[in-house]
C-alpha positions in Angstrom: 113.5 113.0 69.8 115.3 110.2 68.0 118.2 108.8 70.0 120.8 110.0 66.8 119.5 113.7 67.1 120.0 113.4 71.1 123.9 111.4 70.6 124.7 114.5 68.3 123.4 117.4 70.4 125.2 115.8 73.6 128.6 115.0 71.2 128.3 118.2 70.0 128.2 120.1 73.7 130.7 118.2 75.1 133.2 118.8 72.1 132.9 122.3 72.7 132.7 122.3 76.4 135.9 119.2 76.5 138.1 121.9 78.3 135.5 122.3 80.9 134.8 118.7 81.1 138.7 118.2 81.1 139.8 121.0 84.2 136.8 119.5 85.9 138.0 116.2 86.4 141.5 117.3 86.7 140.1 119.4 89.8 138.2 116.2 90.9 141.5 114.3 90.8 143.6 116.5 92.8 140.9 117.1 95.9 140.1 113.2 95.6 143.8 112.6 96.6 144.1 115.4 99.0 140.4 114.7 100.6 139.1 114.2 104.0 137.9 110.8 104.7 134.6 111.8 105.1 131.6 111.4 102.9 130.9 115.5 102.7 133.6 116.1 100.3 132.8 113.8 97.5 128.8 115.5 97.7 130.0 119.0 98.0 132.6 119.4 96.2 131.9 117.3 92.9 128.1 119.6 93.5 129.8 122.5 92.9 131.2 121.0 90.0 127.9 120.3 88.3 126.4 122.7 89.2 129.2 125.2 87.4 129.0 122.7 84.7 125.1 123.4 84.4 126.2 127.6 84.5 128.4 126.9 81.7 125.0 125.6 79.3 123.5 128.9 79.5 122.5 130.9 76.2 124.8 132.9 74.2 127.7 130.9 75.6 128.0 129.2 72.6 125.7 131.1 69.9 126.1 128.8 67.2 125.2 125.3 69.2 122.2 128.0 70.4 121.8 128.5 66.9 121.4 125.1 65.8 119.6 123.4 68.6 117.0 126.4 67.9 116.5 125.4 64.2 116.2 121.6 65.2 112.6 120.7 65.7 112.9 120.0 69.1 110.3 120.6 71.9 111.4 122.4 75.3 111.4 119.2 77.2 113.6 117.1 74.6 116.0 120.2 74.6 115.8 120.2 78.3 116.4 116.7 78.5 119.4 116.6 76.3 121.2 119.8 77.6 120.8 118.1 81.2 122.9 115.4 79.9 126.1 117.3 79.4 126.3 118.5 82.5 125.6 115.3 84.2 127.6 113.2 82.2 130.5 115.4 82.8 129.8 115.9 86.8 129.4 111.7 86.8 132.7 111.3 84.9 134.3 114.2 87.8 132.3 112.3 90.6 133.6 108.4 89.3 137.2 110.3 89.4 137.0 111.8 92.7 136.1 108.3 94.3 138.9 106.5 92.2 141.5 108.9 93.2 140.4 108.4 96.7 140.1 104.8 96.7 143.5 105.2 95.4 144.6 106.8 98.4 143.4 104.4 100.8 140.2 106.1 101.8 138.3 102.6 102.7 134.7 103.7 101.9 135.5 106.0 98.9 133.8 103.3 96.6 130.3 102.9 98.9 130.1 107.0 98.8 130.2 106.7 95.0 126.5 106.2 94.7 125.3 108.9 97.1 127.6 111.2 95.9 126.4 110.3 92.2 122.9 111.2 93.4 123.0 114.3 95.0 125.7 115.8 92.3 122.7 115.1 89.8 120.3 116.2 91.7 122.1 119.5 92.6 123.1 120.0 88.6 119.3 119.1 87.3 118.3 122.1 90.0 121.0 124.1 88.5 119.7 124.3 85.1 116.9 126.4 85.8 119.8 129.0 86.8 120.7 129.0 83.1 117.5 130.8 81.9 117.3 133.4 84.4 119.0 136.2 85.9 120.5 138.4 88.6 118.6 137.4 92.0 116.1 134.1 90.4 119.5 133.1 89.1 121.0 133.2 92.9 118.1 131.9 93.7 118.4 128.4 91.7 122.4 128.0 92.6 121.1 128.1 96.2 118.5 125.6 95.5 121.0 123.4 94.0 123.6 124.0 96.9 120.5 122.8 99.7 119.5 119.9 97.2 123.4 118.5 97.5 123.1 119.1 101.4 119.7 117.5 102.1 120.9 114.5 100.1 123.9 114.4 102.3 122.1 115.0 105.5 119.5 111.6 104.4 122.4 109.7 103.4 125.2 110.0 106.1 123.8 111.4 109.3 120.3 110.6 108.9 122.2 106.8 107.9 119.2 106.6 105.0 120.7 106.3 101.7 117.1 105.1 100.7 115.6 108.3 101.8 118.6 110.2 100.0 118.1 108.1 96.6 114.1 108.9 97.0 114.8 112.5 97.6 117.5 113.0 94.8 114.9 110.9 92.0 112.2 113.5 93.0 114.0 116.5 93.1 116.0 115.5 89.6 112.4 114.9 88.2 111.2 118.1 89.3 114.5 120.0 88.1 114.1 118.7 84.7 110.7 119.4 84.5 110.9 123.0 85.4 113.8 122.9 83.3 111.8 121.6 80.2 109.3 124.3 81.1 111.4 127.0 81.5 112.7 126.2 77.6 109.5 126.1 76.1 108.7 129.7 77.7 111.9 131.2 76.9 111.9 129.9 72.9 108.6 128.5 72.4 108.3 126.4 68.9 
């Protein structure tokens, strides 16, 4: 995939999804001022966020994007890889927001938890893309995934006091995600 086709499928996605991207952060905002000082809300709370942002890119959502990335000639993986974009982008931009607005407030470590809390949100919305594809209990299924990813990142990075393991453990999950992903795309609408 040329990086032009990519830049217009992800402009294109978060055009039509800016109200999304928009409540989102305006959700992350609030909670970021009224959080706990504690490292659990950032990873939890911006989690749920992707992963309802990774929900929100499943088919016949938006039937003419569907539409057009369907006539592009794209391979499952490059669709994969540029529909897990989106949501990331937008739960990074929510995430960056959330430690702002409580860096604002005075919480003293709200910019060290940024990068943990970066890596398990993309971690838990790469797992939730698989959700997309599928229905009823596999559907479940994935959101839970994603839900445990976010927590096991947590539980490496803060109690566990291994933000090396957490990293390790959110670059192999992400990887994974994406790849199942990619597969689950070229199964569903094979080219």
């Amino acid at each position: 995939m040329t990086p032009r086709a990519l830049t217009a499928l992800v402009a294109a996605r978060l055009y039509e999804q800016r109200r999304l991207v928009l409540y989102a952060c305006a959700a992350a905002l609030v909670v970021g001022l009224l959080q706990p000082r504690e490292a659990a809300g950032p990873v939890m709370f911006c989690s749920f966020l992707g992963i309802l942002m990774a929900l929100a890119q499943s088919p016949g959502r938006y039937p003419h994007l569907d539409r057009c990335e369907q006539s592009a000639p794209l391979f499952g993986r490059e669709l994969a890889r540029a529909k897990a974009l989106i949501p990331c982008v937008a739960a990074a931009l929510a995430t960056t927001i959330y430690a702002a607005a409580a860096s604002v407030r005075g919480a003293p470590d709200a910019v060290l938890m940024l990068p943990i809390a970066l890596a398990a949100v993309v971690a838990a919305t790469l797992t939730a893309l698989s959700a997309t594809l599928r229905l009823r209990g596999s559907r479940a299924f994935y959101v839970l995934l994603a839900a445990a990813a976010s927590a096991i990142a947590y539980v490496l990075a803060v109690p566990a006091h291994s933000p090396l393991a957490e990293f390790g453990f959110c670059a192999i999950a992400s990887f994974l995600a994406l790849r199942q992903y990619g597969e689950a795309l070229a199964r569903y609408d094979p080219i």
